[in-house]
N, C-alpha and C positions, 0 to 999 in steps of 0.2 A: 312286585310280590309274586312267588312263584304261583303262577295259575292253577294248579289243583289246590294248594292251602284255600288260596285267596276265593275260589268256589262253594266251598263247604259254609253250607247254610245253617245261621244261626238263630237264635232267638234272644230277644234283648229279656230284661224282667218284665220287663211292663207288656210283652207280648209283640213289640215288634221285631218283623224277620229281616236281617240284615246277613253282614259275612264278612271274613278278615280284609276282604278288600276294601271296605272303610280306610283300614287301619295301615294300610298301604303306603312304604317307607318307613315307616314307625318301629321303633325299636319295642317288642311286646314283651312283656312277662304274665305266662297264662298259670294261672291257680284255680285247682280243684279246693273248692273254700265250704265250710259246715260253720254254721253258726251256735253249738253245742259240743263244741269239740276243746280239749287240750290246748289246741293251737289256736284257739277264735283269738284270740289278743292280736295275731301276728296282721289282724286287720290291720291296727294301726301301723305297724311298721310297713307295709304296704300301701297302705294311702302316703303315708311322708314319705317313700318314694316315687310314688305316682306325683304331689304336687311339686317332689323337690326337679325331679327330670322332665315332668309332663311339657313343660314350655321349649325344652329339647327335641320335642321327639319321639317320644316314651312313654307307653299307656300298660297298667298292669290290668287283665281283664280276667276274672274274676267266672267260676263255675260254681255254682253251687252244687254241693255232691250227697247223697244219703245212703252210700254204698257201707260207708264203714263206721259202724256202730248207733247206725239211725240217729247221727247226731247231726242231721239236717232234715227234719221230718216236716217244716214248715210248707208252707203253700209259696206263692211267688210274691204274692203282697206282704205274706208274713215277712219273708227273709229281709224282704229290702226295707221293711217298716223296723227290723231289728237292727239292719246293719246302718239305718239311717239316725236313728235314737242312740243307736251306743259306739259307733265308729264315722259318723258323717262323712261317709265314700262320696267321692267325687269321681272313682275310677267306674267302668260299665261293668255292672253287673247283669250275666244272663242264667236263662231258666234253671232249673234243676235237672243236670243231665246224670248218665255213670258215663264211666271212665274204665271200668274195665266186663269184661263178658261179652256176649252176645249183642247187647243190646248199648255198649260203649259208644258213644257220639263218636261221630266219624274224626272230628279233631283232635280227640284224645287218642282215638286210635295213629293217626301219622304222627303226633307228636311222643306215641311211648315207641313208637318203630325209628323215628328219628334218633331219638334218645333215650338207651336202653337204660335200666337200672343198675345198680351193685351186681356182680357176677350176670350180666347180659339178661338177666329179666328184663321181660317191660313190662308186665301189672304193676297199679298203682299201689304203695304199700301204703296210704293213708291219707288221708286230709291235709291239705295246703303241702303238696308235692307241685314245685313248680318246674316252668319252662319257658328258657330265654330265649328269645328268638331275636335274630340280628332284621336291620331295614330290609333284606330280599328274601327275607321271608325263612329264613336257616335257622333252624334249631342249632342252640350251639349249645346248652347247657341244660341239664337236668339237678334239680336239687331238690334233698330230702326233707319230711317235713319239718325235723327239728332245724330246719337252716331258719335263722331268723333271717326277716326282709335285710334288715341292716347292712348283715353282712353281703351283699350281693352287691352293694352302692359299685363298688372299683369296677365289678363284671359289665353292669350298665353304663357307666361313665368312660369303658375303653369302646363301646359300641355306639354310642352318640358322636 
């Protein structure tokens, strides 16, 4: 795993500190996730890729975000008590960070400089904007949030 990724210090929900080097080898897809949003459904299509590749290789991990439309206003017990009653994730969900600004988690900053947006932005334009990253740690993909999980299966399946 590239050594600066695999450094940047995380937070689980439950409050333990860990970092991508866990996840080391691993083929990642990282989402900025709100549990009040538009897109909450795309839980599910995201866990059935998390359990259909996870025994590959492949973990989808999960940000909780309340940058855009305070459709993640919960606490950390809240979130994972909603997303455990109405989505049963099995993939790791951590704290409530942002993703863009000043105060953007260091992870979300290398991964929008990695991988810019539509016309070379890199703010995030919404909830459940993900990012694929191959086993050495390379961002290879960016996608918007209307991409449903679904679609993504081929992008993971040439990276396993």
């Amino acid at each position: 795993m590239d050594s600066e990724l695999g450094q940047i210090p995380l937070t689980t929900i439950d409050g333990r500190a860990c970092s991508l080097a866990g996840f080391a080898g691993k083929v990642l897809l990282i989402v900025n996730t709100a549990s009040r949003c538009g897109f909450t459904p795309q839980y599910a299509g995201l866990e059935a890729l998390h359990r259909q590749f996870g025994p590959r290789g492949f973990a989808v991990l999960g940000f909780p975000c309340n940058q855009f439309g305070h459709q993640e206003p919960g606490n950390s017990a809240e979130i994972a008590e909603f997303c455990n009653l109405n989505y049963q994730l099995s993939f790791p969900l951590f704290e409530r960070i942002e993703v863009n600004g000043e105060h953007a988690h260091p992870l979300f900053r290398h991964l929008k400089q990695a991988a810019p947006g539509a016309l070379g932005t890199e703010a995030i334009k919404w909830n459940f904007t993900k990012f694929l990253v191959d086993r050495s740690a390379r961002v290879v993909a960016r996608y918007a949030p209307a991409t449903a999980p679904e679609k993504l299966a081929a992008d993971i399946e040439a990276l396993l």
